[in-house]
N, CA, C and O atoms as a Tripos MOL2 file, in Angstrom:
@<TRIPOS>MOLECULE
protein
  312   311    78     0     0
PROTEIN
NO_CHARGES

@<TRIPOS>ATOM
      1 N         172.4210  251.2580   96.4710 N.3       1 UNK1
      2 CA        172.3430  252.3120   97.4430 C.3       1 UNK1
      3 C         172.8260  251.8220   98.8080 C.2       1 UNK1
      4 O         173.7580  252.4230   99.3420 O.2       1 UNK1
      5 N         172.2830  250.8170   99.3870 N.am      2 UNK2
      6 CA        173.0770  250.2480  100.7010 C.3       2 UNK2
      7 C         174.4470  249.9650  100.2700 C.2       2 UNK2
      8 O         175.0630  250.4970  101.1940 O.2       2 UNK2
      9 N         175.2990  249.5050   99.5190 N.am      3 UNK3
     10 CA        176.6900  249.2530   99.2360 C.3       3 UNK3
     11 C         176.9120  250.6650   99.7610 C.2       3 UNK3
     12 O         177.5030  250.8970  100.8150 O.2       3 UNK3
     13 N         176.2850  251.7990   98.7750 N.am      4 UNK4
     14 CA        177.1120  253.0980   98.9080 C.3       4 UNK4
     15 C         177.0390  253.6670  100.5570 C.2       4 UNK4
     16 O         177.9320  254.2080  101.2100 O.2       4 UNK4
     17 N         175.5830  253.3160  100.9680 N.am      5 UNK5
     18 CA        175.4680  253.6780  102.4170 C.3       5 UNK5
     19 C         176.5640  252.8870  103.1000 C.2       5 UNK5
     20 O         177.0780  253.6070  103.9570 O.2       5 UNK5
     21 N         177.0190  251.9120  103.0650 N.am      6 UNK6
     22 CA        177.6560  251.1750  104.1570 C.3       6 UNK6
     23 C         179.2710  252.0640  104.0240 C.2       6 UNK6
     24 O         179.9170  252.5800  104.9360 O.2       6 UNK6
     25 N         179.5090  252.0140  102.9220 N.am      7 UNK7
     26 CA        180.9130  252.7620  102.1730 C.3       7 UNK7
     27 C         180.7640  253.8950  102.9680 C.2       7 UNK7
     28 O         181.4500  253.9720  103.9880 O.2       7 UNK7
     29 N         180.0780  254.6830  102.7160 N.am      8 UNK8
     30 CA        179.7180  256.6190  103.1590 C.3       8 UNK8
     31 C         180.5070  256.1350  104.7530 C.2       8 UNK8
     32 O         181.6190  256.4180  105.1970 O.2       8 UNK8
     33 N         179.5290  255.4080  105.2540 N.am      9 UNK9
     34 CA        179.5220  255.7790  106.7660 C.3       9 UNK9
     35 C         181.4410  255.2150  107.3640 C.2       9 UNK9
     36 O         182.2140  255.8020  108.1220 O.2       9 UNK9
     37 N         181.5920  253.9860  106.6590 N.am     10 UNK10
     38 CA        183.0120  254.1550  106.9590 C.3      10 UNK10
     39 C         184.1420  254.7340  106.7660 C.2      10 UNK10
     40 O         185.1930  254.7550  107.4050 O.2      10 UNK10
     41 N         183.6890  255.3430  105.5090 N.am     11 UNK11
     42 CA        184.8640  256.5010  105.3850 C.3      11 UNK11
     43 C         184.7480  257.9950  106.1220 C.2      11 UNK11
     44 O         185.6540  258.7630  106.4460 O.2      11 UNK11
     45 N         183.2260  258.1330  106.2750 N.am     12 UNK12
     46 CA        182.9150  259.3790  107.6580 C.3      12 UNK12
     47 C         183.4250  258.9230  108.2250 C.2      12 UNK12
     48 O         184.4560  259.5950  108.2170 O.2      12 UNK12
     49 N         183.6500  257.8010  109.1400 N.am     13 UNK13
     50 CA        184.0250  256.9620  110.5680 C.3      13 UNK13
     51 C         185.4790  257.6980  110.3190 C.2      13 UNK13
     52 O         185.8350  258.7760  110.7950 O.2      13 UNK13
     53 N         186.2670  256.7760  109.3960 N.am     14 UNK14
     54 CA        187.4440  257.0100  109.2510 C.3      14 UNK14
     55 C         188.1280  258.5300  109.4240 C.2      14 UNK14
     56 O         189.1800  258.7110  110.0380 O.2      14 UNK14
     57 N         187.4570  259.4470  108.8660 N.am     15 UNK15
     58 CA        187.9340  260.6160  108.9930 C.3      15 UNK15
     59 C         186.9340  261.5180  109.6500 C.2      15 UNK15
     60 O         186.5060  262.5950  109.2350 O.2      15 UNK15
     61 N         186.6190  260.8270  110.8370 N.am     16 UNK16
     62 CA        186.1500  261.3590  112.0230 C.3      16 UNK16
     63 C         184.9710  262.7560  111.6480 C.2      16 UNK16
     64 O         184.9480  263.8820  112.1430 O.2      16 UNK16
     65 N         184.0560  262.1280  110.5750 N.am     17 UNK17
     66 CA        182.7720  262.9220  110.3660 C.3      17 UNK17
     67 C         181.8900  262.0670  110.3800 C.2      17 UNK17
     68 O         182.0710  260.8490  110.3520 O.2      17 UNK17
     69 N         180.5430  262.8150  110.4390 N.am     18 UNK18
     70 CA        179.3000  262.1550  110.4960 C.3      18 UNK18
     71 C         179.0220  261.8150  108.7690 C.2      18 UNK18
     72 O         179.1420  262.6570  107.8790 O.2      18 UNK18
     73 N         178.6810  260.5670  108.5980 N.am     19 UNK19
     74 CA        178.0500  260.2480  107.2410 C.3      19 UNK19
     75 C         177.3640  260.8340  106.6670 C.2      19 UNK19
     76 O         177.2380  260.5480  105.4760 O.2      19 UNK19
     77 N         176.6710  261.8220  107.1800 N.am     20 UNK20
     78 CA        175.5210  262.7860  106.2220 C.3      20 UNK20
     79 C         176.7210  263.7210  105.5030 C.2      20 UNK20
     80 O         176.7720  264.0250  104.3120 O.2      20 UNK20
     81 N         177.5720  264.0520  106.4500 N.am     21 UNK21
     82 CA        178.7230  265.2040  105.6090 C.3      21 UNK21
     83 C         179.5390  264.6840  104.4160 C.2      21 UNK21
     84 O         179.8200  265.3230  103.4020 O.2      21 UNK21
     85 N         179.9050  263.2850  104.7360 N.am     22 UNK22
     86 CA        180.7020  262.6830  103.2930 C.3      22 UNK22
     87 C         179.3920  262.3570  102.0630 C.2      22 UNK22
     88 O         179.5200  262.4310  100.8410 O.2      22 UNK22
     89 N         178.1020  261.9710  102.8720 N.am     23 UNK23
     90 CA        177.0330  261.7340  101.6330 C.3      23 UNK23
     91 C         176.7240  263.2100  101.1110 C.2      23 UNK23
     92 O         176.5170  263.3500   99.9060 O.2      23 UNK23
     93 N         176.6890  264.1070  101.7960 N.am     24 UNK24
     94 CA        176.7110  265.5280  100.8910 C.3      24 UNK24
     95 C         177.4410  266.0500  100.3300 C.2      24 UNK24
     96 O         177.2340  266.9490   99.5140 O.2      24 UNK24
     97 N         178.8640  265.4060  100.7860 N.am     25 UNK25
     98 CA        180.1560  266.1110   99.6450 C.3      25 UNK25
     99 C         180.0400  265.4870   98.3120 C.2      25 UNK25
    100 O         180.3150  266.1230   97.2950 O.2      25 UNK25
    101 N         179.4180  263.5730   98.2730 N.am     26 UNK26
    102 CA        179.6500  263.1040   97.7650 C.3      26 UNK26
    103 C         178.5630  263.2750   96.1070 C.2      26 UNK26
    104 O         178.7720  262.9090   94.9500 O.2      26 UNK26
    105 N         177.1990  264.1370   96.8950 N.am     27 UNK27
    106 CA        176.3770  264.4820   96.3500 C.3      27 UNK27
    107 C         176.5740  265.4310   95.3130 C.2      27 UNK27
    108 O         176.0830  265.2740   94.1950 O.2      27 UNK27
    109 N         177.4130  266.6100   95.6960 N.am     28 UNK28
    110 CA        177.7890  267.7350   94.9860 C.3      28 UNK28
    111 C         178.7880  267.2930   93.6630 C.2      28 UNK28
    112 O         178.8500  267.9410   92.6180 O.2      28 UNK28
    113 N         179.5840  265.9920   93.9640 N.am     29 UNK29
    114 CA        180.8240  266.0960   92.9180 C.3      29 UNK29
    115 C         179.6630  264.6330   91.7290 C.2      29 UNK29
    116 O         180.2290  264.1670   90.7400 O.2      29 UNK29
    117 N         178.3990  264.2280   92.0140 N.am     30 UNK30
    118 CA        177.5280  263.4710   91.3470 C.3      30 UNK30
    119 C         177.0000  264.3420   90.6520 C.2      30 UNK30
    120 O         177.3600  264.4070   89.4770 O.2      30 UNK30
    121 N         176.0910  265.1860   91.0980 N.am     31 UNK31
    122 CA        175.3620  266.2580   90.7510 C.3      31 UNK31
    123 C         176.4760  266.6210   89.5430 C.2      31 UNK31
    124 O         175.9650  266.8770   88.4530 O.2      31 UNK31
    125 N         177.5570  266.6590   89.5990 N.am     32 UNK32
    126 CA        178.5370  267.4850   87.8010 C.3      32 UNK32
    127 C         178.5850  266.4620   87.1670 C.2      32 UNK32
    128 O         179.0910  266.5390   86.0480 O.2      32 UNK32
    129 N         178.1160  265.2320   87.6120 N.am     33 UNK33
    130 CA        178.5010  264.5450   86.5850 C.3      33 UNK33
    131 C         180.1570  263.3250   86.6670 C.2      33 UNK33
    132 O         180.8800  262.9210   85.7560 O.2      33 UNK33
    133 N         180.1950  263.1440   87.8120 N.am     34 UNK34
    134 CA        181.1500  262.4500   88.0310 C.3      34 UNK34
    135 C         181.3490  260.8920   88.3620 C.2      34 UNK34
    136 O         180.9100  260.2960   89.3450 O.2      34 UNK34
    137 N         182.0550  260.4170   87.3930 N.am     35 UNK35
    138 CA        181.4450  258.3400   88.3910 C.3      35 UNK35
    139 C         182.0490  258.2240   90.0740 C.2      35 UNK35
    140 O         182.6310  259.0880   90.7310 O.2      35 UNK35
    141 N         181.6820  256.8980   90.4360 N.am     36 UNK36
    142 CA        181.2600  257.1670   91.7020 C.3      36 UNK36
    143 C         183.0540  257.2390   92.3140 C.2      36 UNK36
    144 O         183.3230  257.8180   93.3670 O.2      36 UNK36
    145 N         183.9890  256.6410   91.5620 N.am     37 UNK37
    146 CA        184.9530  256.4800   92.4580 C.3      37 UNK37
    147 C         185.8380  257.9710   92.2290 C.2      37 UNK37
    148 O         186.8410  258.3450   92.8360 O.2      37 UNK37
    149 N         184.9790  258.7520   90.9830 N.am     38 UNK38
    150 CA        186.1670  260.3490   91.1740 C.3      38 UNK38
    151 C         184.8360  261.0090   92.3740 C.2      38 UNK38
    152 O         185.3660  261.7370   93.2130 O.2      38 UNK38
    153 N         183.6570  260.9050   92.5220 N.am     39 UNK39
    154 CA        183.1550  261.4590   93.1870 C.3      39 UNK39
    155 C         183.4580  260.4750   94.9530 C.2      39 UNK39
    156 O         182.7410  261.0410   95.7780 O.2      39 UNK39
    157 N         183.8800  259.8420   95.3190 N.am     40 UNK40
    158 CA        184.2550  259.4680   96.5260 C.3      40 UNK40
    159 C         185.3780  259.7370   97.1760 C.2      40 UNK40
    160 O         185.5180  259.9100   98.3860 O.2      40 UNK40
    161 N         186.4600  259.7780   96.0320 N.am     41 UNK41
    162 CA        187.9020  260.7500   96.3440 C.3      41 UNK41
    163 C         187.8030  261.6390   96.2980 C.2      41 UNK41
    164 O         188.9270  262.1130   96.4620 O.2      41 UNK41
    165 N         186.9170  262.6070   96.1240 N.am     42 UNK42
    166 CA        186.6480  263.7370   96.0260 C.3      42 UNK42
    167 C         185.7600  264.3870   97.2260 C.2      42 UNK42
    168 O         185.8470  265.5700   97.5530 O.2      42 UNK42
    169 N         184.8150  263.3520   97.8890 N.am     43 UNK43
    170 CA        184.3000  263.1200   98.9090 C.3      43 UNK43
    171 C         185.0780  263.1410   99.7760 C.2      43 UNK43
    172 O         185.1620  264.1990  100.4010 O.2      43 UNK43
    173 N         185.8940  262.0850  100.1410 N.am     44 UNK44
    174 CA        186.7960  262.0510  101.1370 C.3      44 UNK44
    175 C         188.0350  263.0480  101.1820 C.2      44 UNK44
    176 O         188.7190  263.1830  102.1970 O.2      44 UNK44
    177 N         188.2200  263.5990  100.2320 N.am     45 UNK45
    178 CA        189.2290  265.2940  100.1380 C.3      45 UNK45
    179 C         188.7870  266.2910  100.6910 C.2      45 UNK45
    180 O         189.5000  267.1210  101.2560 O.2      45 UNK45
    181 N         187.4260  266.3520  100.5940 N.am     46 UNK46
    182 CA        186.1780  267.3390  100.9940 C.3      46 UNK46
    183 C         186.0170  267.5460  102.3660 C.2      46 UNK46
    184 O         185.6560  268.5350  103.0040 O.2      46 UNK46
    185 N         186.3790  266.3440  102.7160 N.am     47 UNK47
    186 CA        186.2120  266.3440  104.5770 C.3      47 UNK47
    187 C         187.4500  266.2700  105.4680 C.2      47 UNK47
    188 O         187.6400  266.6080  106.6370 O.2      47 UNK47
    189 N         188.5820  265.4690  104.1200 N.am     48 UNK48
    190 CA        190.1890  266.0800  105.1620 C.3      48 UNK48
    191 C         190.4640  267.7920  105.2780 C.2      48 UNK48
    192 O         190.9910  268.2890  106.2740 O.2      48 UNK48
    193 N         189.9840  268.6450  104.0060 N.am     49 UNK49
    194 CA        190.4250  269.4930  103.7440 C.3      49 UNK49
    195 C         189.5310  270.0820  105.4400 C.2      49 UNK49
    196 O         189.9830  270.2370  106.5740 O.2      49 UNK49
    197 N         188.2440  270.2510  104.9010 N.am     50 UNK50
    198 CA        187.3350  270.3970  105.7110 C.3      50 UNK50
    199 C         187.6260  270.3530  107.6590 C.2      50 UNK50
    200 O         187.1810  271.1110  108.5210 O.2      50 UNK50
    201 N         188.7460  268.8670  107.8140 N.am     51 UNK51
    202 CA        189.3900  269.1830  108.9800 C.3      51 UNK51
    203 C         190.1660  269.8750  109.3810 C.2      51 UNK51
    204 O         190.4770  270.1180  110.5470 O.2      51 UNK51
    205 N         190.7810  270.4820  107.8800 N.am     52 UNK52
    206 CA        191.9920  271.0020  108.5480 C.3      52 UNK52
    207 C         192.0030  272.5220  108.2830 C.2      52 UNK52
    208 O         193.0330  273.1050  108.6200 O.2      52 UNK52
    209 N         191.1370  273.1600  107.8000 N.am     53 UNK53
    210 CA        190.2950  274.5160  107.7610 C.3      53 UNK53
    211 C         189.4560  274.7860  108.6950 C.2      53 UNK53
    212 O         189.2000  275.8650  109.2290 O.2      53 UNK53
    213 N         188.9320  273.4940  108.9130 N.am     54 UNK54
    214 CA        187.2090  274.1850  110.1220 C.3      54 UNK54
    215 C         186.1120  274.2310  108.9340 C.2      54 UNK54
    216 O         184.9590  274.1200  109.3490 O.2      54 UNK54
    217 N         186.2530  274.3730  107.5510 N.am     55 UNK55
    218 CA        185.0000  274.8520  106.8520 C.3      55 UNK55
    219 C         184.3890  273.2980  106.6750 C.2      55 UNK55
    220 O         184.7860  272.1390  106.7970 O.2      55 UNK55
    221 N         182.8810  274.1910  106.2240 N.am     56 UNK56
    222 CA        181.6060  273.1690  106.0280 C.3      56 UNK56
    223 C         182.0270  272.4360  104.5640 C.2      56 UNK56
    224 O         182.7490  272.9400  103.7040 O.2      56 UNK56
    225 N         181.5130  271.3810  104.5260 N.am     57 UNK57
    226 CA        181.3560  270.3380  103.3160 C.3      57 UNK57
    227 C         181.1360  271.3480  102.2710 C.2      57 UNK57
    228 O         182.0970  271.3450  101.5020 O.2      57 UNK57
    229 N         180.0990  272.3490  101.8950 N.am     58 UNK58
    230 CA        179.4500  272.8260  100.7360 C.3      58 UNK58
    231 C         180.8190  274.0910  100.7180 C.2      58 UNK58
    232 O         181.4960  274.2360   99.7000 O.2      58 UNK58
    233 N         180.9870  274.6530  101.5710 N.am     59 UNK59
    234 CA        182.5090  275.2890  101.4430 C.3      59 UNK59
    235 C         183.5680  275.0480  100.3710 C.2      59 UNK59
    236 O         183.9150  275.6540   99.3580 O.2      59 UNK59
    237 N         184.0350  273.6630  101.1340 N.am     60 UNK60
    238 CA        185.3300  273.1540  100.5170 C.3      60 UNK60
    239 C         184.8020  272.3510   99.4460 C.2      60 UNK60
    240 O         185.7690  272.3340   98.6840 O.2      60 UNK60
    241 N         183.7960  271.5960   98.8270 N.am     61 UNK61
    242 CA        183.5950  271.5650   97.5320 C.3      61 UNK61
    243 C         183.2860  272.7400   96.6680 C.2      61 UNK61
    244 O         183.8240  272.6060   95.5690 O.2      61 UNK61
    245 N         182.7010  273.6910   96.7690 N.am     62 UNK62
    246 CA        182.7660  274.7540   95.9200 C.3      62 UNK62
    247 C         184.0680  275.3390   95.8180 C.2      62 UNK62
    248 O         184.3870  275.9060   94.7730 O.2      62 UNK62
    249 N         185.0000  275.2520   96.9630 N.am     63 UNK63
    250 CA        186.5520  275.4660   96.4100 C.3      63 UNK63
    251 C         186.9260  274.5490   95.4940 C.2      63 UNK63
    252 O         186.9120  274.7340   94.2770 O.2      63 UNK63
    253 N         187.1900  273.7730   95.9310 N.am     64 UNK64
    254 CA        187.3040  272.2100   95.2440 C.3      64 UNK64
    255 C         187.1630  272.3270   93.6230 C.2      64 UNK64
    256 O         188.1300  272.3560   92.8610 O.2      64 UNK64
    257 N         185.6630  272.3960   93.1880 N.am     65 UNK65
    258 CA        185.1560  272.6080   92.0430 C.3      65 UNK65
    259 C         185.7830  273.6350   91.3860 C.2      65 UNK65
    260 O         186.3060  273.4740   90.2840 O.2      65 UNK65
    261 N         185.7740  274.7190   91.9980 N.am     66 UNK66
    262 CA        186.0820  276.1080   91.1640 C.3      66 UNK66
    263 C         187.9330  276.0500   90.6220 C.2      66 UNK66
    264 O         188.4430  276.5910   89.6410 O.2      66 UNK66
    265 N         188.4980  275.3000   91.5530 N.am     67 UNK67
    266 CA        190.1150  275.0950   91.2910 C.3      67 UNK67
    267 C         190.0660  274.0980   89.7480 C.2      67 UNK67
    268 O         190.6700  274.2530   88.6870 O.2      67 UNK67
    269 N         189.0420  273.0280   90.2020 N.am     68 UNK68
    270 CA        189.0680  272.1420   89.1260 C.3      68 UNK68
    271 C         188.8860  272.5430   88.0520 C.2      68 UNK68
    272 O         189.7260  272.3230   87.1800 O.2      68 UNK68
    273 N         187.5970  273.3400   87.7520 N.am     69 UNK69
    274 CA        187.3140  274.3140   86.8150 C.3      69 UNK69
    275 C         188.3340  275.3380   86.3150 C.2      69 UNK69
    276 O         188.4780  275.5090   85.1040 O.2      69 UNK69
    277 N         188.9060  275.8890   87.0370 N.am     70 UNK70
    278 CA        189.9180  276.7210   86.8470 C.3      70 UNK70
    279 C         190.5960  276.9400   86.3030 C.2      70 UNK70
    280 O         190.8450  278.0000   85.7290 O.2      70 UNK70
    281 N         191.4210  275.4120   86.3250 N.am     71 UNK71
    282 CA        192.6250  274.8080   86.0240 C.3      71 UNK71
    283 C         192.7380  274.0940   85.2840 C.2      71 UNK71
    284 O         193.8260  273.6670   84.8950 O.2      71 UNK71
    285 N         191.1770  273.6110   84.6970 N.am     72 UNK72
    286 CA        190.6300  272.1920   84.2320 C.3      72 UNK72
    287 C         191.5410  270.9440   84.3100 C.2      72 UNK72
    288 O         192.1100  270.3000   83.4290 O.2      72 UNK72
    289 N         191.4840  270.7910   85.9140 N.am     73 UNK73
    290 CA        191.7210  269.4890   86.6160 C.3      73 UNK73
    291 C         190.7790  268.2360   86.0840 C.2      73 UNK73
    292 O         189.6360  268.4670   85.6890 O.2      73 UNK73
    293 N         191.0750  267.5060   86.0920 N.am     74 UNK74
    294 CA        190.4830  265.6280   86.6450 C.3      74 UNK74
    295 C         190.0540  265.7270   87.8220 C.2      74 UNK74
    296 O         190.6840  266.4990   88.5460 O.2      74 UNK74
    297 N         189.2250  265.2230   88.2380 N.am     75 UNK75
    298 CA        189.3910  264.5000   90.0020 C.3      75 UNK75
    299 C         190.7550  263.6780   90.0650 C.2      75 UNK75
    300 O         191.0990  263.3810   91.2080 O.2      75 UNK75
    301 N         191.4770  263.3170   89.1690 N.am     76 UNK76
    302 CA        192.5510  262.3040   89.9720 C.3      76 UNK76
    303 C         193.4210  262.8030   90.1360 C.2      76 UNK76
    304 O         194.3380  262.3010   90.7860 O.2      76 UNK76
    305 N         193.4930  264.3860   89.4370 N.am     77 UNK77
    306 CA        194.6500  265.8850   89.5330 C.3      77 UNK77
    307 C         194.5100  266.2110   91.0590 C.2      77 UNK77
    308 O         195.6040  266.2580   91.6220 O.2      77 UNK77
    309 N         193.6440  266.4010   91.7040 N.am     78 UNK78
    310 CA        193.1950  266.8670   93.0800 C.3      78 UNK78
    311 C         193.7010  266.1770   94.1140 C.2      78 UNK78
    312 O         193.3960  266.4800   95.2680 O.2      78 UNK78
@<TRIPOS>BOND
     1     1     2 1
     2     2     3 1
     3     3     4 2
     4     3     5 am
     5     5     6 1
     6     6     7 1
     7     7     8 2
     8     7     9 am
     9     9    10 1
    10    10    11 1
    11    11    12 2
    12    11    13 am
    13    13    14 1
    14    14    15 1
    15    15    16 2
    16    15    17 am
    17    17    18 1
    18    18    19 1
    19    19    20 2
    20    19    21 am
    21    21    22 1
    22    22    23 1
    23    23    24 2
    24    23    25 am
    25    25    26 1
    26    26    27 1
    27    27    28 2
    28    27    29 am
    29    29    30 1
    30    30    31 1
    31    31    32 2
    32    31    33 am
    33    33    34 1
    34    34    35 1
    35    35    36 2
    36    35    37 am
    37    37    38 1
    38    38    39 1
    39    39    40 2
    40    39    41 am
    41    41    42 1
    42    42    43 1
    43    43    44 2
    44    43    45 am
    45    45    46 1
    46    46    47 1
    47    47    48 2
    48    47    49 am
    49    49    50 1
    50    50    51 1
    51    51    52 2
    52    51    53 am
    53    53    54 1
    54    54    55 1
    55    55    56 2
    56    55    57 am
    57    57    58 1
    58    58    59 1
    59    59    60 2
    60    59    61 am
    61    61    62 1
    62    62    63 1
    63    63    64 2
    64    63    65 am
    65    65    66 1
    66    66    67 1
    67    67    68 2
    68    67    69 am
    69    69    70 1
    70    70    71 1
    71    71    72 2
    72    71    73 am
    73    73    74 1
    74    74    75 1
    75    75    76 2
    76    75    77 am
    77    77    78 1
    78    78    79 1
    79    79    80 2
    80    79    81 am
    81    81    82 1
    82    82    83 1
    83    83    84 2
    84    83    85 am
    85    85    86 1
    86    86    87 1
    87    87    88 2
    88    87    89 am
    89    89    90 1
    90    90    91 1
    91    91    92 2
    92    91    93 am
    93    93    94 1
    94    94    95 1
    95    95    96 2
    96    95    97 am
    97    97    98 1
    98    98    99 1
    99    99   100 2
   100    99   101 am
   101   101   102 1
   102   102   103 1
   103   103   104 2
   104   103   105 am
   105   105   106 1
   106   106   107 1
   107   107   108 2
   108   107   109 am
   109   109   110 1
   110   110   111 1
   111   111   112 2
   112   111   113 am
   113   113   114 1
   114   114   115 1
   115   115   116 2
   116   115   117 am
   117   117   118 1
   118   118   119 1
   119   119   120 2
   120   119   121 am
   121   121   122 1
   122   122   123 1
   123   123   124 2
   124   123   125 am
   125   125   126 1
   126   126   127 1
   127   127   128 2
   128   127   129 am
   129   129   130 1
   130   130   131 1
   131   131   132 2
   132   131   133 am
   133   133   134 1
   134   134   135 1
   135   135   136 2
   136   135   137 am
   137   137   138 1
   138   138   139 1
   139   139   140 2
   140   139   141 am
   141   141   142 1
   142   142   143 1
   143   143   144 2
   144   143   145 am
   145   145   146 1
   146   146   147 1
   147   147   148 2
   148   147   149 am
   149   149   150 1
   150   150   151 1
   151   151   152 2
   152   151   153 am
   153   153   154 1
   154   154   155 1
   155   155   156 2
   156   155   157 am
   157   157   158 1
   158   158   159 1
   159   159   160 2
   160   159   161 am
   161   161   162 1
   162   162   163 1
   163   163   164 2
   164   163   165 am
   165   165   166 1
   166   166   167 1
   167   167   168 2
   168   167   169 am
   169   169   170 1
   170   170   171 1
   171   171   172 2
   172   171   173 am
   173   173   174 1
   174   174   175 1
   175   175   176 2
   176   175   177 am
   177   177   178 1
   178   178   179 1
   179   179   180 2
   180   179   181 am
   181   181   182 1
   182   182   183 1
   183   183   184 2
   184   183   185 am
   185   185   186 1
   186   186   187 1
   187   187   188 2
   188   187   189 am
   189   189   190 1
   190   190   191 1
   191   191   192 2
   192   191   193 am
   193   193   194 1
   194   194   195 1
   195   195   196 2
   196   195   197 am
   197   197   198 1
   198   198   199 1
   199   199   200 2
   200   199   201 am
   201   201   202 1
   202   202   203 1
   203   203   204 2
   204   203   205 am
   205   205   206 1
   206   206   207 1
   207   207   208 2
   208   207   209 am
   209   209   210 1
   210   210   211 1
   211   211   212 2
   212   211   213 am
   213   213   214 1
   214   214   215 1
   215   215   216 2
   216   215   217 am
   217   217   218 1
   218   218   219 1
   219   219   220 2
   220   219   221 am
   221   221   222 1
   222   222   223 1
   223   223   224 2
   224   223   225 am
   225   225   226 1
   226   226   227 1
   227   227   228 2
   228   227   229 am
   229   229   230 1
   230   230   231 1
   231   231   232 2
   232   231   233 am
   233   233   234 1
   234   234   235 1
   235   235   236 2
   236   235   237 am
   237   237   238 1
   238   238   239 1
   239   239   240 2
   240   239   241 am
   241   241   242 1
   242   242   243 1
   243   243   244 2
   244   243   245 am
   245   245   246 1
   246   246   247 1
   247   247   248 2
   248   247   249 am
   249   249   250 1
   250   250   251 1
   251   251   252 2
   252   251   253 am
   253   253   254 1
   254   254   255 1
   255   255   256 2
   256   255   257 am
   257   257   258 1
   258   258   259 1
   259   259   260 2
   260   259   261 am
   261   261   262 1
   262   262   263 1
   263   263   264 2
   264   263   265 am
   265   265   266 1
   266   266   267 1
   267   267   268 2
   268   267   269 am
   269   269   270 1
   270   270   271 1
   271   271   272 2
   272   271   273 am
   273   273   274 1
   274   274   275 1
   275   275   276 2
   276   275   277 am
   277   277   278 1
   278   278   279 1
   279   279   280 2
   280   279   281 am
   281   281   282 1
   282   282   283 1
   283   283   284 2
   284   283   285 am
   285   285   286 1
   286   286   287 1
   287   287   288 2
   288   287   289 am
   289   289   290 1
   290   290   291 1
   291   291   292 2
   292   291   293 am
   293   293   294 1
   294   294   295 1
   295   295   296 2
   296   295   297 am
   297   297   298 1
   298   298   299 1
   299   299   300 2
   300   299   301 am
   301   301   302 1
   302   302   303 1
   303   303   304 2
   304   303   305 am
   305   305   306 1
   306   306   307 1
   307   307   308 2
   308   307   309 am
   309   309   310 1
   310   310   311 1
   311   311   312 2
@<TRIPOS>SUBSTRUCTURE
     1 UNK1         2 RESIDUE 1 A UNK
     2 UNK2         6 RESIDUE 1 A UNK
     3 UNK3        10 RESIDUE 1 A UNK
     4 UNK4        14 RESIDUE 1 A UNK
     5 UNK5        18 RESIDUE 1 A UNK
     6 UNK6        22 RESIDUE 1 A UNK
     7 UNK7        26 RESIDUE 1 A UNK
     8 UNK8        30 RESIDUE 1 A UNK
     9 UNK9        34 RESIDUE 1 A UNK
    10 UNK10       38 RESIDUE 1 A UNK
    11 UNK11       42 RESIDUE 1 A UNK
    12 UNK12       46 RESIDUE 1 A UNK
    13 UNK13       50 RESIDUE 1 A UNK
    14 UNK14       54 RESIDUE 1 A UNK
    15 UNK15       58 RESIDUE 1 A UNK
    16 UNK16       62 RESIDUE 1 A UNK
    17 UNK17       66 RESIDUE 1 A UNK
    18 UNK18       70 RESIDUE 1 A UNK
    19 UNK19       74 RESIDUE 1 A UNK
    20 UNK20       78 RESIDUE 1 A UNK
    21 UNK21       82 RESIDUE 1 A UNK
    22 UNK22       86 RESIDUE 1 A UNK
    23 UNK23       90 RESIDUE 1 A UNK
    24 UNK24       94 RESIDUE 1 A UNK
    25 UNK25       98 RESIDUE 1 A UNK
    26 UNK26      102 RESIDUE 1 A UNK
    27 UNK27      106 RESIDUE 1 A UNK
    28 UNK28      110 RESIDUE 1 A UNK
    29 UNK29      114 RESIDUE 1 A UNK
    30 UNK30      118 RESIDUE 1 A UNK
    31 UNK31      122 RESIDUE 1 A UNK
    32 UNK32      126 RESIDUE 1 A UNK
    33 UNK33      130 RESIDUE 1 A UNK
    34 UNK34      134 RESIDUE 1 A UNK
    35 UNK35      138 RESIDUE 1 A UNK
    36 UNK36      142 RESIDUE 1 A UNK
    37 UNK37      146 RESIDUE 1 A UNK
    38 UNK38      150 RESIDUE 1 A UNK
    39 UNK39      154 RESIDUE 1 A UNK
    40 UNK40      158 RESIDUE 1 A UNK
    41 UNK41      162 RESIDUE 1 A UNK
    42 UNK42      166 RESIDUE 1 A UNK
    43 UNK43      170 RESIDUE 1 A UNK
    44 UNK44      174 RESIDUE 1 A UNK
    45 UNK45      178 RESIDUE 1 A UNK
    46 UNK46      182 RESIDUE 1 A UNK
    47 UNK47      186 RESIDUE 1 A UNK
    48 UNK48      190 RESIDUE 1 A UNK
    49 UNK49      194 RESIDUE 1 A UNK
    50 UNK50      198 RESIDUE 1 A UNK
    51 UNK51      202 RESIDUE 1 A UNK
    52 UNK52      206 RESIDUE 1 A UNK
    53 UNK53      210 RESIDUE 1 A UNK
    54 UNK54      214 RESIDUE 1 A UNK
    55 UNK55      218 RESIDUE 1 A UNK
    56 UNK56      222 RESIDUE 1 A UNK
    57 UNK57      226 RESIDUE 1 A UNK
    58 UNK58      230 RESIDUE 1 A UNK
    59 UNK59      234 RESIDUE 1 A UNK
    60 UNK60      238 RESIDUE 1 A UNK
    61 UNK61      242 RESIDUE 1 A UNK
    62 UNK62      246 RESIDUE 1 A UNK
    63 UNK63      250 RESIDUE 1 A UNK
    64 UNK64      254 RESIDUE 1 A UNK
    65 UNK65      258 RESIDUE 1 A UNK
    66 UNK66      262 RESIDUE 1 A UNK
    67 UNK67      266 RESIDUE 1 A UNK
    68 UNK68      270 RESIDUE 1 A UNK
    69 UNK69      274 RESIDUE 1 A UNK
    70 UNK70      278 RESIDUE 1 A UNK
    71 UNK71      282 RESIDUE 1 A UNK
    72 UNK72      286 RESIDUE 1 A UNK
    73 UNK73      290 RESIDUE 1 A UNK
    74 UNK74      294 RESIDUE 1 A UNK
    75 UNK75      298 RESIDUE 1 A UNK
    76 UNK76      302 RESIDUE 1 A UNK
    77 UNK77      306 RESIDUE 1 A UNK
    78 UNK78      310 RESIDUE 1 A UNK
């Protein structure tokens, strides 16, 4: 859990969000069932997209998801 905490907060850093927002994107793509490195790219998609819309974390993963679903994407399709 600290590995993942230290990870979260620098990739928030990096793309200029607060760590609670990448640990909640990162939460949603766990919660389906995903290992940690499709749920962290998926995390960090969550919060570029997220910059460049204006929408909230739980937003752009429920887009996210529903395309994946959709289309029946991978995370590494995304």
């Amino acid at each position: 859990m600290d590995k993942f905490a230290i990870q979260a907060n620098k990739a928030a850093k990096a793309l200029g969000q607060q760590t609670t927002a990448y640990t909640n994107a990162a939460l949603i793509y766990y919660q389906q069932g995903l290992q940690s490195a499709d749920a962290d790219a998926l995390a960090a998609t969550t919060l570029k997209v997220g910059n460049i819309t204006g929408q909230d974390t739980k937003a752009v993963s429920e887009e996210i998801t529903a395309v994946m679903n959709g289309y029946q994407l991978g995370a590494e399709q995304v």
